[in-house]
GUGULO-441641 format. One record per residue (C-alpha): residue number from 0; x, z, y. Coordinates in Angstrom, 3 decimals, padded with zeros to 6 digits, m for minus. Layout:
GUGULO-441641
+-----+----------+----------+----------+
! pos !        u !        w !        v !
+-----+----------+----------+----------+
! NUM !        X !        Z !        Y !
...
+-----+----------+----------+----------+
This chain:
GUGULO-441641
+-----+----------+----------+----------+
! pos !        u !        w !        v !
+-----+----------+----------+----------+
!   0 ! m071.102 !  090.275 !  083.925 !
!   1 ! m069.381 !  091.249 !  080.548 !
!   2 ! m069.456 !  095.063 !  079.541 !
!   3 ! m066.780 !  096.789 !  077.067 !
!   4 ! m067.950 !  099.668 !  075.653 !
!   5 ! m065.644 !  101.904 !  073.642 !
!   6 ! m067.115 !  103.034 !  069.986 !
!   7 ! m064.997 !  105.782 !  068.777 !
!   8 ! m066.394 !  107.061 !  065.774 !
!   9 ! m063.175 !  104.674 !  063.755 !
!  10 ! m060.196 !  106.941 !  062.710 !
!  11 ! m057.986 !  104.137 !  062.524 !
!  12 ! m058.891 !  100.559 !  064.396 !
!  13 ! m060.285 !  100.628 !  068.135 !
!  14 ! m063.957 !  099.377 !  068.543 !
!  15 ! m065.786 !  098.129 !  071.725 !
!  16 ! m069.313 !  096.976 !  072.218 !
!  17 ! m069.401 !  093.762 !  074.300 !
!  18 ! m072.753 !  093.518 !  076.243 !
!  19 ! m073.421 !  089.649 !  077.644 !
!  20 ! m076.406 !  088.884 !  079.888 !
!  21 ! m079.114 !  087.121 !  077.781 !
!  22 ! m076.839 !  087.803 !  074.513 !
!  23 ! m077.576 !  089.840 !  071.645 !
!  24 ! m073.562 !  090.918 !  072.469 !
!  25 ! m070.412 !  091.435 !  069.916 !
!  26 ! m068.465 !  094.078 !  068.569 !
!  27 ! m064.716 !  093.680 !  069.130 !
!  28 ! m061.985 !  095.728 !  067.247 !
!  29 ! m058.682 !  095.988 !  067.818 !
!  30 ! m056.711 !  096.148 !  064.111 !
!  31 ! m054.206 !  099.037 !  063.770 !
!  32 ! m051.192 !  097.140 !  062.282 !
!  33 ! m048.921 !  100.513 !  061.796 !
!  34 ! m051.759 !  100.583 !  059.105 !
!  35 ! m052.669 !  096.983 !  058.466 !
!  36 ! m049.406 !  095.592 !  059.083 !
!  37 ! m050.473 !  092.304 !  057.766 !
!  38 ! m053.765 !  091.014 !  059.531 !
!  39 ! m053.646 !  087.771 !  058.279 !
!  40 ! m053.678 !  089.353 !  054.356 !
!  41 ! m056.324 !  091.482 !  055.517 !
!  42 ! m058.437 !  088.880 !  057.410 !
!  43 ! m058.224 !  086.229 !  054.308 !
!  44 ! m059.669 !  089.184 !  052.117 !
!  45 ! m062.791 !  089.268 !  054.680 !
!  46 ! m063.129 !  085.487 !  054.639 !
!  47 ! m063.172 !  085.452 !  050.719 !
!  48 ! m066.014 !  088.021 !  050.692 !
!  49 ! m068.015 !  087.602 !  053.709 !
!  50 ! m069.876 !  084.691 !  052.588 !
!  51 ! m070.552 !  086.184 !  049.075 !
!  52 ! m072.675 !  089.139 !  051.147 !
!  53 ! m075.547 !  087.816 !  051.627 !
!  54 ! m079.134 !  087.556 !  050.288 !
!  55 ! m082.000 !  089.629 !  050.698 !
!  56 ! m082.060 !  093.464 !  050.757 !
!  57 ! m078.475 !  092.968 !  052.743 !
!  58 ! m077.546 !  091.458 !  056.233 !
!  59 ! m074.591 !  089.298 !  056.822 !
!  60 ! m072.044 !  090.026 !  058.768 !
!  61 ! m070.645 !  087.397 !  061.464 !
!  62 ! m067.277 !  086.555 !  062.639 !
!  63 ! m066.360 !  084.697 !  065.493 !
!  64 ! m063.763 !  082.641 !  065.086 !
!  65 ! m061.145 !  081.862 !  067.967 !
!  66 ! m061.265 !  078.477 !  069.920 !
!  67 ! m058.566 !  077.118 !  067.281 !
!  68 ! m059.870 !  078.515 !  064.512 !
!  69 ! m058.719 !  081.194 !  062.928 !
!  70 ! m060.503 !  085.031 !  062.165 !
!  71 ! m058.537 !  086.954 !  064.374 !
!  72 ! m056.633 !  086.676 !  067.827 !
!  73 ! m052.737 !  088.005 !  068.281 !
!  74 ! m052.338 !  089.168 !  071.765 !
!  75 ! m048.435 !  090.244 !  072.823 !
!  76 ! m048.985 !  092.743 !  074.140 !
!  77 ! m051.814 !  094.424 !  072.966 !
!  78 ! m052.328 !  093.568 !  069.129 !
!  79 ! m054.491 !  092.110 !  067.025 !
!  80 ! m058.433 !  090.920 !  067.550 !
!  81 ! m060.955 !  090.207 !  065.608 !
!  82 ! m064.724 !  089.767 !  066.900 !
!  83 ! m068.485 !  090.412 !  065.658 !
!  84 ! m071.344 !  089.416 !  066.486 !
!  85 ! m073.111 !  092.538 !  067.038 !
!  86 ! m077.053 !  092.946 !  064.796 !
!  87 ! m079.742 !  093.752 !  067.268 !
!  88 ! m081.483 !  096.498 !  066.138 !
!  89 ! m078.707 !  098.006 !  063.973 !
!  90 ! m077.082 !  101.010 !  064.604 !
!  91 ! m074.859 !  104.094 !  062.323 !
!  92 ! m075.716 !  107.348 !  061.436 !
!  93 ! m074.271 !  110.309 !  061.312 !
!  94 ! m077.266 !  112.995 !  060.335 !
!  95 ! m077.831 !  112.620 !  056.301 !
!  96 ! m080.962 !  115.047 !  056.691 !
!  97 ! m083.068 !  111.904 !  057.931 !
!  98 ! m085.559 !  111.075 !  055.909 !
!  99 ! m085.172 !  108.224 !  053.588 !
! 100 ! m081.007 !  107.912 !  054.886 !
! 101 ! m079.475 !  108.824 !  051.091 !
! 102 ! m081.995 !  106.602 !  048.946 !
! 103 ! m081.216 !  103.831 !  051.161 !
! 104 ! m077.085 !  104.151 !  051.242 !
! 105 ! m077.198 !  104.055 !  047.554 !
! 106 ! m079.576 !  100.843 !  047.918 !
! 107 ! m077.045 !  099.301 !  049.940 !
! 108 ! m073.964 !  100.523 !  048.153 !
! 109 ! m075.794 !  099.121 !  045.216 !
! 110 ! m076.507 !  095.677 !  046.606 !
! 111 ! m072.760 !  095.374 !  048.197 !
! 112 ! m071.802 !  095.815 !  044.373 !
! 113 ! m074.480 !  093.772 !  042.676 !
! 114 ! m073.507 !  090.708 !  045.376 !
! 115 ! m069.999 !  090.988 !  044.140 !
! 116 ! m070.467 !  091.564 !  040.429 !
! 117 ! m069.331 !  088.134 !  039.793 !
! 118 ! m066.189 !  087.905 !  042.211 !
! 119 ! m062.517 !  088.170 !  040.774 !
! 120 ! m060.858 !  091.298 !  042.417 !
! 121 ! m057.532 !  089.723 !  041.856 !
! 122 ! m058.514 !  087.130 !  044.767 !
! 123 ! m057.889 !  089.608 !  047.344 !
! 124 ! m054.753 !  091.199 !  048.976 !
! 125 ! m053.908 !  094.561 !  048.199 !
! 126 ! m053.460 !  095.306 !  051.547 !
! 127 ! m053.068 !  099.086 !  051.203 !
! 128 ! m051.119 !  099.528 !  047.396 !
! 129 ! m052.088 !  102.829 !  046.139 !
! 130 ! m054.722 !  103.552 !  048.499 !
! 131 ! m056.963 !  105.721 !  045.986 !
! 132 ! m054.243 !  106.243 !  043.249 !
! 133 ! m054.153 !  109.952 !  043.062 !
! 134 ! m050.981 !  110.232 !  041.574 !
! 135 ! m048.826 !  108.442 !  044.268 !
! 136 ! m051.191 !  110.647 !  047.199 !
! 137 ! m049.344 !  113.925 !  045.163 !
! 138 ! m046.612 !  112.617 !  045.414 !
! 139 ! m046.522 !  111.877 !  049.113 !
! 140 ! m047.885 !  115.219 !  049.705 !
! 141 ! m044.973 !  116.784 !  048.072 !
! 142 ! m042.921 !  114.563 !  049.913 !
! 143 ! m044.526 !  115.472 !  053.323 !
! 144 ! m044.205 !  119.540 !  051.606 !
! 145 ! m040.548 !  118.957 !  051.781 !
! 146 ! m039.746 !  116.721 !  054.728 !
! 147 ! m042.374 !  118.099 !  056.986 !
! 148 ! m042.668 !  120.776 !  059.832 !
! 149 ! m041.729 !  124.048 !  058.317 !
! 150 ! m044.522 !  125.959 !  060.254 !
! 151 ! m046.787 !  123.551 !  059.408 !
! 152 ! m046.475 !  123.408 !  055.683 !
! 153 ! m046.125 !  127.149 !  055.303 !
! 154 ! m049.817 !  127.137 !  056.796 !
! 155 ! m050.864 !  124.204 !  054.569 !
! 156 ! m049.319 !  125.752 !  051.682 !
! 157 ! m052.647 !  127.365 !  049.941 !
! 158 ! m054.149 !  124.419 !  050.222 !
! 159 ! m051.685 !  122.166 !  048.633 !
! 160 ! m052.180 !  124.287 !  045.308 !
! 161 ! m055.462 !  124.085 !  045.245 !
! 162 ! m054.925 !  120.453 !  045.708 !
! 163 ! m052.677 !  120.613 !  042.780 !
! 164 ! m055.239 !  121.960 !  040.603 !
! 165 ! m058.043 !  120.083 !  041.273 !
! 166 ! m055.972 !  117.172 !  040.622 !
! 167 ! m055.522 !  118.449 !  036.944 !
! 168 ! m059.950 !  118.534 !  036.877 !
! 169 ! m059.433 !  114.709 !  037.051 !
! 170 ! m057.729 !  113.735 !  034.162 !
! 171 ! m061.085 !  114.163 !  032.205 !
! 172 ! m061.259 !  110.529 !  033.621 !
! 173 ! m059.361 !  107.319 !  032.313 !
! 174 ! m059.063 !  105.859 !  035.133 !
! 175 ! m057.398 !  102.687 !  033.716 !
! 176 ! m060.039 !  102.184 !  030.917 !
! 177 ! m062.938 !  101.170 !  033.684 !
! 178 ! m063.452 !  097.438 !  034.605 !
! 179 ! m061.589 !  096.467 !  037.961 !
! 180 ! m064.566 !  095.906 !  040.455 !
! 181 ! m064.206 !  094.562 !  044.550 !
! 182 ! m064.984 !  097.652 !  046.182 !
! 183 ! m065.045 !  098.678 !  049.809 !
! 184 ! m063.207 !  101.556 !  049.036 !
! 185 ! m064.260 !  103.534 !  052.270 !
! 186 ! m068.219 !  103.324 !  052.070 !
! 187 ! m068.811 !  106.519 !  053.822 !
! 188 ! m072.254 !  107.176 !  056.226 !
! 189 ! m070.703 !  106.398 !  058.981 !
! 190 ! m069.312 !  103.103 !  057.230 !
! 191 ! m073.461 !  101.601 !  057.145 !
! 192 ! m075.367 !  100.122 !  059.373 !
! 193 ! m079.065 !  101.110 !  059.403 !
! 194 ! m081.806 !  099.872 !  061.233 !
! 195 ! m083.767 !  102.038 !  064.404 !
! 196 ! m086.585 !  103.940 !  064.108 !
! 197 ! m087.845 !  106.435 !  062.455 !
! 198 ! m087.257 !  105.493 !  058.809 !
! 199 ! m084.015 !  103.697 !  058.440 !
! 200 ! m083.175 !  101.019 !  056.488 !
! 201 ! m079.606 !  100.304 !  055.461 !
! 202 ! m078.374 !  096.551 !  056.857 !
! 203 ! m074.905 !  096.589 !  054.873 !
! 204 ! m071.665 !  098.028 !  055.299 !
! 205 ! m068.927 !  097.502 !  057.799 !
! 206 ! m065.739 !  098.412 !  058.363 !
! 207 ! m064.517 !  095.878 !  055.406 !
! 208 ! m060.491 !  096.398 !  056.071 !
! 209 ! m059.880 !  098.190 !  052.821 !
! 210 ! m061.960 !  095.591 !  050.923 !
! 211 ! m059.540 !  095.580 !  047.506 !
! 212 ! m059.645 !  095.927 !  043.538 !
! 213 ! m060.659 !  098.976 !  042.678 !
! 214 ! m062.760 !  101.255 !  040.296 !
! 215 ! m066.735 !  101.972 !  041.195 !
! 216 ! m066.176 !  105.813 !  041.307 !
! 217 ! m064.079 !  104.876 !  044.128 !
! 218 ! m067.268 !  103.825 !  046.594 !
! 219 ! m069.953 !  106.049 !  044.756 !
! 220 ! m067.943 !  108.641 !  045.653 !
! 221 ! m067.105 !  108.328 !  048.755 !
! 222 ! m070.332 !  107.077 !  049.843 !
! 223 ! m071.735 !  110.185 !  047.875 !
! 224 ! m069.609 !  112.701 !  049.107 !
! 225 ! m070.535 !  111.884 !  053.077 !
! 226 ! m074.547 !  112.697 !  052.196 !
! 227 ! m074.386 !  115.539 !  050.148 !
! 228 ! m072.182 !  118.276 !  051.642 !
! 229 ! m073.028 !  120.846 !  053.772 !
! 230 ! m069.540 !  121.440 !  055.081 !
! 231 ! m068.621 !  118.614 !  057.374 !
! 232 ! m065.387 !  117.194 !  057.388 !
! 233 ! m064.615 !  117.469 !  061.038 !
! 234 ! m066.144 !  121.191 !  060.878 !
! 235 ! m063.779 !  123.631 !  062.654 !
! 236 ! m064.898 !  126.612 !  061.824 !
! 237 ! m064.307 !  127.708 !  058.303 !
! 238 ! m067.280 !  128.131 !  056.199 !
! 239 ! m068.518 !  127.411 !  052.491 !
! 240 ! m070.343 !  124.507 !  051.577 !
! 241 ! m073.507 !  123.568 !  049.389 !
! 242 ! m074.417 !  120.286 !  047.769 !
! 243 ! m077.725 !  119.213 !  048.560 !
! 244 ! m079.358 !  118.471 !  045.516 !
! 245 ! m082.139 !  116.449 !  047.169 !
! 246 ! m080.186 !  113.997 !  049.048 !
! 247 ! m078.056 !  113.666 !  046.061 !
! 248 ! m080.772 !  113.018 !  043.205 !
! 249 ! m081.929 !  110.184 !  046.187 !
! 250 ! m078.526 !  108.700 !  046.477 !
! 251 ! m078.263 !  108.183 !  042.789 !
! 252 ! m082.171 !  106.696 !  042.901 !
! 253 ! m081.083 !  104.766 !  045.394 !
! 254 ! m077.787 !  103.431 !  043.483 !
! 255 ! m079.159 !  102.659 !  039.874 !
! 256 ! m081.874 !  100.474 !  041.149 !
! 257 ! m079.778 !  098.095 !  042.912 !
! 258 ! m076.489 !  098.154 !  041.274 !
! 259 ! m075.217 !  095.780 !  038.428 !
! 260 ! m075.094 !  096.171 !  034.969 !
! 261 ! m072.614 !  099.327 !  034.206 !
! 262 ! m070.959 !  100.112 !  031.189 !
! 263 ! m071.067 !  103.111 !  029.209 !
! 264 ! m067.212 !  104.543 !  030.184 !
! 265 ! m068.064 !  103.324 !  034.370 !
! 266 ! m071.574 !  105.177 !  034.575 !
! 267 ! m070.170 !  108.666 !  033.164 !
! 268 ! m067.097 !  108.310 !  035.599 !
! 269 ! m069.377 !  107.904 !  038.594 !
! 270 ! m070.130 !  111.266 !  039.260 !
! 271 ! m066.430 !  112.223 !  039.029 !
! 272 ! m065.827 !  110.470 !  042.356 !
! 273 ! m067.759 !  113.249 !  043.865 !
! 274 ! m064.318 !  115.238 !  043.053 !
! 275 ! m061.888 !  112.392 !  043.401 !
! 276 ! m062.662 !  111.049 !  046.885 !
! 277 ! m062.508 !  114.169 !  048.979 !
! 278 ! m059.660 !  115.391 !  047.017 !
! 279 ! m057.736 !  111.966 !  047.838 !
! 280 ! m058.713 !  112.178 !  051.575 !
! 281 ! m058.055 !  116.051 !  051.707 !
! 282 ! m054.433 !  115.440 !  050.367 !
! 283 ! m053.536 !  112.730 !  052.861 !
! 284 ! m055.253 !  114.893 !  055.526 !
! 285 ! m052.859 !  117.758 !  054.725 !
! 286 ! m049.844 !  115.248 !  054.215 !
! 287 ! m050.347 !  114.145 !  057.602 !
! 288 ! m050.505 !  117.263 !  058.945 !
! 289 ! m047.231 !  118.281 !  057.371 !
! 290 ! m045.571 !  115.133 !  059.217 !
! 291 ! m047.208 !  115.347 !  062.635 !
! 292 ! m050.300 !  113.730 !  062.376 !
! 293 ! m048.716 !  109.962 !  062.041 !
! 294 ! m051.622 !  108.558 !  060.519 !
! 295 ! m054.862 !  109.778 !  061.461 !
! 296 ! m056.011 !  110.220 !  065.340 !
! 297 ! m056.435 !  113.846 !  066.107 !
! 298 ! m057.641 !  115.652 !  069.474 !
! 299 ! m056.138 !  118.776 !  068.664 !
! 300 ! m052.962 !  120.548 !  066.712 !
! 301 ! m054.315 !  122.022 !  063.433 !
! 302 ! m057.555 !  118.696 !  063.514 !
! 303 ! m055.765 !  117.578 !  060.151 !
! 304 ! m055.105 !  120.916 !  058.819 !
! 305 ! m059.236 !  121.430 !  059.104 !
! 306 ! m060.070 !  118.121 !  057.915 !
! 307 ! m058.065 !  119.283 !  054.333 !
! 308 ! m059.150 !  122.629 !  054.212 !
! 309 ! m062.655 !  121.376 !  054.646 !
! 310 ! m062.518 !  118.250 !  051.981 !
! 311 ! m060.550 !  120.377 !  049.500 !
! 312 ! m063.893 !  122.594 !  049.505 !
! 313 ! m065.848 !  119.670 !  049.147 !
! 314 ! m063.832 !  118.695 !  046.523 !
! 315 ! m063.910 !  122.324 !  044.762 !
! 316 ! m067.749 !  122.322 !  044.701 !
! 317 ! m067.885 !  119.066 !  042.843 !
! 318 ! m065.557 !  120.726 !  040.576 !
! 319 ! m067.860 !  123.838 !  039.838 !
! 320 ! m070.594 !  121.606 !  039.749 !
! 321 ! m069.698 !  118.239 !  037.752 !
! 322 ! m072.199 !  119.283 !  034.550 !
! 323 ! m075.218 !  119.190 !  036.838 !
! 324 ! m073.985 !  116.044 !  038.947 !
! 325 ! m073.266 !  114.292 !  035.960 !
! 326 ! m076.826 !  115.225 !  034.582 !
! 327 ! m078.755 !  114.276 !  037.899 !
! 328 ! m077.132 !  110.823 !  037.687 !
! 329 ! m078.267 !  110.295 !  034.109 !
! 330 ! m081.250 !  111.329 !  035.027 !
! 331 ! m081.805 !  108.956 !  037.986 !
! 332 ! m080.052 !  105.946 !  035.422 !
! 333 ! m083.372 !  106.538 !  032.946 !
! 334 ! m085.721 !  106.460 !  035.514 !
! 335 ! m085.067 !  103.005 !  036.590 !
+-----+----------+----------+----------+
């Protein structure tokens, strides 16, 4: 007897646990193509990479291939497949406070990029163009400021300027003077798989469908940004938010003993993804409110209007505080 469980932590693709008698089971996702509209670019970017994480400190992932070969299955009717074979023991978390949980996702953040320090990022598919380019996500949100609901934006509208002016924080950054790295480019908690029990160890990351070119701020940050933050993202209630300095001196620990070799321009951007990533996310968030919620799954009317206001104060603390995250990260580099 086969069991499909549904695993709906995923914004975007559908996830099921398959449970087989006498079988450590599979995980089986169905790909969102109104946001992957090309699986088989996608899928050929996961076959590139795949084998190249492995080796120790990091578990492989496994896909099962179809009976004629290829990485993912296109049903007519009800999309596109792929299939896992699901880690025994493995699970994700969602409470940062755990002991041990930050040090170890900036191990394993560290180990995803020191595994592909070597691989050209202009072997994959850019299968989402401007996915963290913060110019073209202004643009769309003054797009969406225009063409969207008019209720809608006139409640988003406070938010959209402060959007506007963190933006200008980030042009302390030259973006297009750091090396072009492989990145994940959506390494958030809930993007790890950890062991069980009661000290966790990080496996690797899942979730590879944004696997592109892309700077290191990108994933440092947006692992980052998911551990330290008081304010959660799905939070409804408004209410401030406070980095926790612990988790975030562990994260960086965590990080510069495992990662490669940086240079001098890439280590004193890393901290500014702190700032970048929510800001990025907040902005779409608040886009796709404007529109209707076309893009992100929501359970109730204002869910993306919430998720901005609450990243955009994410973002805004990172702002205030950049000297001392930049000076806990240089801290952390020295004592490896």
């Amino acid at each position: 007897m086969r069991e499909l469980q549904p695993i709906s932590e995923g914004l975007i693709n559908d996830t099921f646990r398959v449970s087989i008698p006498n079988s450590d089971g599979y995980v089986l996702q169905r790909i969102n193509t109104e946001v992957f509209p090309d699986p088989d670019a996608l899928m050929e970017n996961l076959e590139r990479i795949l084998p190249k994480l492995r080796g120790d400190g990091y578990r492989q992932l496994e896909l099962i291939r179809t009976t004629d070969g290829r990485a993912w299955y296109q049903n007519a009717g009800s999309g596109a497949w792929r299939l896992y074979k699901f880690i025994p023991g493995s699970r994700t978390i969602s409470d940062a406070q755990q002991p041990g949980v930050a040090r170890e996702t900036g191990r394993i953040l560290g180990r995803f990029h020191q595994l592909l320090q070597d691989t050209d990022p202009g072997m994959l598919h850019p299968v989402l163009p401007g996915f963290h380019d913060l110019g073209l996500r202004m643009q769309q949100l003054n797009a969406a400021e225009t063409q969207g609901l008019p209720d809608r934006v006139a409640r988003g509208r406070k938010l959209a300027e402060q959007a506007r002016v963190l933006a200008s924080q980030m042009e302390a950054v030259r973006l297009d003077t750091l090396p072009t790295r492989v990145c994940h480019n959506d390494p958030k908690l809930s993007n790890i798989l950890f062991s069980t029990g009661l000290r966790p160890k990080a496996l690797c990351l899942i979730d590879l469908d944004t696997l592109m070119p892309g700077a290191l701020l990108f994933d440092f940050g947006d692992a980052g940004r998911t551990l330290i933050n008081s304010l959660a993202e799905e939070q409804p209630e408004d209410g401030t938010n406070e980095i926790d300095w612990r988790a975030y001196r562990e994260f960086c620990q965590g990080f510069a003993a495992a990662c490669p070799e940086l240079s001098a321009a890439e280590s004193a951007s890393l901290p500014y993804g702190l700032l970048l990533m929510p800001l990025l996310h907040g902005a779409r968030a608040l886009a796709d409110y404007y529109l209707g919620d076309l893009h992100y799954k929501v359970s109730y009317e204002t869910q993306n209007l919430v998720r901005a206001r609450n990243l955009l104060r994410v973002a805004g603390t990172a702002g205030e505080e950049i000297n001392r995250l930049r000076e806990t990260w240089v801290a952390a580099r020295e004592e490896t």
